[in-house]
N, C-alpha and C positions, 0 to 999 in steps of 0.2 A: 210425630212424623219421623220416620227413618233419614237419615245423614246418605249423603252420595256425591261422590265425584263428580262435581258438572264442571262442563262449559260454557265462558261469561262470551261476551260480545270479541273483546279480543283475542279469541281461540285459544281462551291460556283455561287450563285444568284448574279448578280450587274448587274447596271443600274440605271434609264433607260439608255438605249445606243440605237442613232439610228440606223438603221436596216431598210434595202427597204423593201415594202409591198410584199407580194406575188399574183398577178393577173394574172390568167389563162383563156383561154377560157373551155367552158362546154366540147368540146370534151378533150381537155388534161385535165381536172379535171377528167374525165371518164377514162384516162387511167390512171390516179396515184391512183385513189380511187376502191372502192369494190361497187358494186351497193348499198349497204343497207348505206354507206358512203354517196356517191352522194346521196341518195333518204334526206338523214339528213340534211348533209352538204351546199350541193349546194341547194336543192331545200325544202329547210324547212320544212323537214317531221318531224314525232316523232316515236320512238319507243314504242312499247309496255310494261307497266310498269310491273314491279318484271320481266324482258325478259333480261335487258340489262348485258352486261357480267363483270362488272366493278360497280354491285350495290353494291354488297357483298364481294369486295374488303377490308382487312384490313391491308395488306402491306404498309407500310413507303416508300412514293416515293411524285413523281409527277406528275399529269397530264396532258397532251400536247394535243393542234390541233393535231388531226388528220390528217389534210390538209396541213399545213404545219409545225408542231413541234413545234408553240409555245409555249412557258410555260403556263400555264393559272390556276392549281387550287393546293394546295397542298395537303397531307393528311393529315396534321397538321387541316388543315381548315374542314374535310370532318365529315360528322355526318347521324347518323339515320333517317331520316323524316318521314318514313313509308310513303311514297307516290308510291315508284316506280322504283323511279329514283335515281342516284347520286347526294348528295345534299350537299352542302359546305356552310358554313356561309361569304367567304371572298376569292377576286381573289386573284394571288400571287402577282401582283403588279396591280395599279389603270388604267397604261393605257396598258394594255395586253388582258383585257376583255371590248367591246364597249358595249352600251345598245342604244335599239331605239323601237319606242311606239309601239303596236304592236296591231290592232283592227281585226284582220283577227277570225272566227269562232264566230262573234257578242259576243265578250267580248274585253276589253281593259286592256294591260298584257306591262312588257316589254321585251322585245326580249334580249336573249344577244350573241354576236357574236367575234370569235375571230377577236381581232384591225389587224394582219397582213394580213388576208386573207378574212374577212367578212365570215366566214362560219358561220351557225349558229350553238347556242351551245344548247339552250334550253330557259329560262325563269326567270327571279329571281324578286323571292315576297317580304315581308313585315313581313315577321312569321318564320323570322328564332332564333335561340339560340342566346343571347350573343356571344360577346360582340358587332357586328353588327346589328344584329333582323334580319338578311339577309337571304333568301333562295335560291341559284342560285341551278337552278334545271337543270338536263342537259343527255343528249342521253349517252350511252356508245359509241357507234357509232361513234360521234362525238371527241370522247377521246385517247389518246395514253398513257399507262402509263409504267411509267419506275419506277424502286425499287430505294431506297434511296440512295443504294451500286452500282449506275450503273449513276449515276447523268455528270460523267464527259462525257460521251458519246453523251449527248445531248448539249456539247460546242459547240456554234453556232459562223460563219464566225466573225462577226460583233467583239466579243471579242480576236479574235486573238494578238496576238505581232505583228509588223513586219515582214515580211517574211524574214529568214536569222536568225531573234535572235532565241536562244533558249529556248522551250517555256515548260510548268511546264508537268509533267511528267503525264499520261492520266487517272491516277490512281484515284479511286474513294473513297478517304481515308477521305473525308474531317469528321474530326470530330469521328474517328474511333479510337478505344483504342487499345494498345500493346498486342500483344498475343490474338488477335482477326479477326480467319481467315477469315470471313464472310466480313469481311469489307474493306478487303484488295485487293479488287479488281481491276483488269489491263484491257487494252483493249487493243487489236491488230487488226487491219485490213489488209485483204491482197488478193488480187486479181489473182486467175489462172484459166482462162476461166470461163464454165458458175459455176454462185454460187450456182447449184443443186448438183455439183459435189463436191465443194471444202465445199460447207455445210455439206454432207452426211461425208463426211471424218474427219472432227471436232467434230460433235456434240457429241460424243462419248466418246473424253477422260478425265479420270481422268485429276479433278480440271476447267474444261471448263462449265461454268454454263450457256452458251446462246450462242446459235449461231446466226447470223439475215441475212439475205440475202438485198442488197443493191444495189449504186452505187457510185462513188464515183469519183472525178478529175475534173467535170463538175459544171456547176450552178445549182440551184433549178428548177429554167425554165425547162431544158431539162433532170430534173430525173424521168424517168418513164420511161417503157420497151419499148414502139411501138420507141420513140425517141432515147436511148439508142441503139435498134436494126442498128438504120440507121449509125453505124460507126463517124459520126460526133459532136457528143457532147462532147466528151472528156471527157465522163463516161467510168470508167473500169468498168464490174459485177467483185461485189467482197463481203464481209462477213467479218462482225464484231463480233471479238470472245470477251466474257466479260471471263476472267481465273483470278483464285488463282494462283499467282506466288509462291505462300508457295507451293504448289501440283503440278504445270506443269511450267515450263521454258519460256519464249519471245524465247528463244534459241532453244527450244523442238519443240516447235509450230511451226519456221520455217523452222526448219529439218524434220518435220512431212510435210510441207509445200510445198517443195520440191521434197516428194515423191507424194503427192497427185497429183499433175498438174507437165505438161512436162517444165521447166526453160530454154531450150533451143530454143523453139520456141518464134519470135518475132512475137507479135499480132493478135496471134493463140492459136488454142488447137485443133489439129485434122479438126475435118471439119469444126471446128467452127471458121471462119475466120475475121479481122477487129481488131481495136486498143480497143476495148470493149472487145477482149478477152484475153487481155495481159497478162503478168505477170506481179502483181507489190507488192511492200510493201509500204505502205502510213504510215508513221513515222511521231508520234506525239509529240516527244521531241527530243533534241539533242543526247539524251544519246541511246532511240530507234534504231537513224537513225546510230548510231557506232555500236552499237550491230548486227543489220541488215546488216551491209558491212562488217564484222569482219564472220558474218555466210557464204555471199557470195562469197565472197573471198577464205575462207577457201574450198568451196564445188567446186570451179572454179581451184582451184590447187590440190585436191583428187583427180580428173583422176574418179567421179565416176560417170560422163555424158560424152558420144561418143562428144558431140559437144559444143561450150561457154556458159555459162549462161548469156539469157540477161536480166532477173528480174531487172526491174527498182527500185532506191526506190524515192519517191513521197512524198512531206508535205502534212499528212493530215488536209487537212482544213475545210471538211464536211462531214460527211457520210447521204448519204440519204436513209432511209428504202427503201426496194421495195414495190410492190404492196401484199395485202395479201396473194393471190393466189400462189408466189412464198417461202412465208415460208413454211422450213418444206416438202418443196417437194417431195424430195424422199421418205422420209420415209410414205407421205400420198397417195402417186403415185408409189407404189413398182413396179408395173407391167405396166407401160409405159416402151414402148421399148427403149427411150433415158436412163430412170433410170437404165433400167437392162441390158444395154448393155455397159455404160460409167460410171454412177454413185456407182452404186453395185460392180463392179470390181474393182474400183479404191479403193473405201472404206476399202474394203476387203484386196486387199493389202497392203495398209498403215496400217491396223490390225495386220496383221500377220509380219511385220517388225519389228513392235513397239508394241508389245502385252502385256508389263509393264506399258503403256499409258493407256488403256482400264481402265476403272473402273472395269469391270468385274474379270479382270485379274493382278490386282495392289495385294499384300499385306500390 
């Protein structure tokens, strides 16, 4: 297996580490990707330049495959070129970005392609800035970026511990200075039926700076909705919250968690039926997976559900974004009947329970 720059749980860079490739066929790459993705990605298109959404980016992070999350450029590296495009003088590690000759449109260029997935990324010349001369020129499209305060999020399989030890805490703090709330950033994931629901219910409170809709339990292989659907991959739909614990609680969030989706039904939620609709919390340290049994427990002997609770908790070991199309759902789909009939409701009441959670309503 190929060596590559990951990301451990502490949002610190090391490697290379191997890590299996990513190879999909074109229809499942159709189903994890957006058309204007696929037209990039799989099939070496280009976007149109000053279009791409990620030109004019000047936030502190990283930027990932699109296809599959690997790391590939940082913004450390990233500079002005006036061409178009996103342009970086240097990848984040040597074998994370491939190049190969590229003579298509009767010029000869070279290609560069993310190493775990061959996707393409764009082009890199000869006419860049110091301290490289390097231009790697490249599609928004093709890009995923995450902020420098959310690094621990994109901790990939390969760095894991052991299964059993306990493993560093999900928090995106690497390098983040005391009495600095911006950087003190947690992650929670947690899964109760579909993640239009348990998104619309999050995204809202005080101290929750991103919600993302996902999957999560399963392999890379089978993360994507059509495969997800079939009950068989051993993906929950579920959502990764990025929270200020100085502003909102792991404790708040599952008690909000709780009300938002039913914890009593097993691998369900209404009519939404199959082990994709479960209840679970996927705990990313040991001290998480205490905190999360110590909520459960306590909510299983309040008398304040008619029936058991049987919310699993789960190691997380991967989160996999969804497809675009599912971020952000409700709120861009207000008047879809699933929205306004399960998602809007649900929200609404977790609102009016918890309405010192609200930004709107905190002092």
């Amino acid at each position: 297996m190929p060596g590559f720059k990951l990301f451990n749980r502490r949002g610190e860079l090391v490697g290379p580490i191997e890590a299996p490739r990513v190879e999909l066929s074109d229809a499942e790459w159709r189903q994890r990707l957006t058309p204007d993705q696929f037209r990039i990605l799989r099939a070496h298109g280009t976007e149109r330049p000053f279009c791409g959404t990620l030109l004019d980016n000047k936030t502190a992070g990283v930027y990932c495959c699109a296809g599959c999350g690997l790391p590939l450029f940082s913004s450390r590296s990233k500079f002005h070129s006036g061409t178009g495009w996103p342009s970086f003088f240097e990848a984040i590690g040597p074998g994370n970005v491939a190049e190969r000759r590229d003579i298509s449109h009767g010029m000869v260029r070279v290609e560069i392609l993310c190493a775990r997935c061959d996707g393409h990324l764009g082009h890199v010349f000869p006419d860049g800035p110091p301290p490289t001369g390097l231009r790697y020129c490249l599609n928004s499209e093709s890009l995923q970026f995450t902020a420098e305060t959310g690094l621990a999020a994109l901790a990939d399989p390969a760095t894991d511990p052991p299964a059993g030890s306990a493993g560093p805490s999900a928090a995106a703090d690497a390098g983040s200075e005391e009495g600095d709330e911006t950087l003190a950033l947690e992650i929670a994931v947690l899964a109760g039926g579909c993640f239009w629901c348990t998104e619309a219910a999050f995204e809202q409170l005080a101290g929750v700076l991103d919600v993302e809709s996902g999957y999560c339990g399963g392999t890379p292989e089978t993360a994507n909705y059509k495969a997800v659907c079939s009950g068989t991959t051993g993906h929950a739909e579920a959502i990764r919250i990025r929270y200020n614990p100085l502003q909102i609680t792991f404790e708040q969030l599952l008690e909000v968690f709780l009300d938002a989706h039913d914890p009593t039904q097993k691998n369900r939620q209404g009519n939404d039926v199959g082990p994709q609709y479960r209840s679970a919390i996927f705990y990313s340290s040991a001290d998480q997976r205490e905190r999360a049994a110590r909520v459960l427990e306590q909510a299983g002997r309040s008398g304040r559900f008619p029936r058991p609770v049987v919310t699993t908790l789960e190691p997380l070991t991967h989160f996999h974004l969804a497809e675009a199309y599912h971020q952000d759902y409700a709120r861009n789909n207000p008047d879809q009947p699933y929205i306004m009939y399960h998602a809007v409701p649900k929200a609404c009441e977790v609102r009016k329970k918890y309405p010192r959670l609200f930004t709107d309503d905190r002092r």
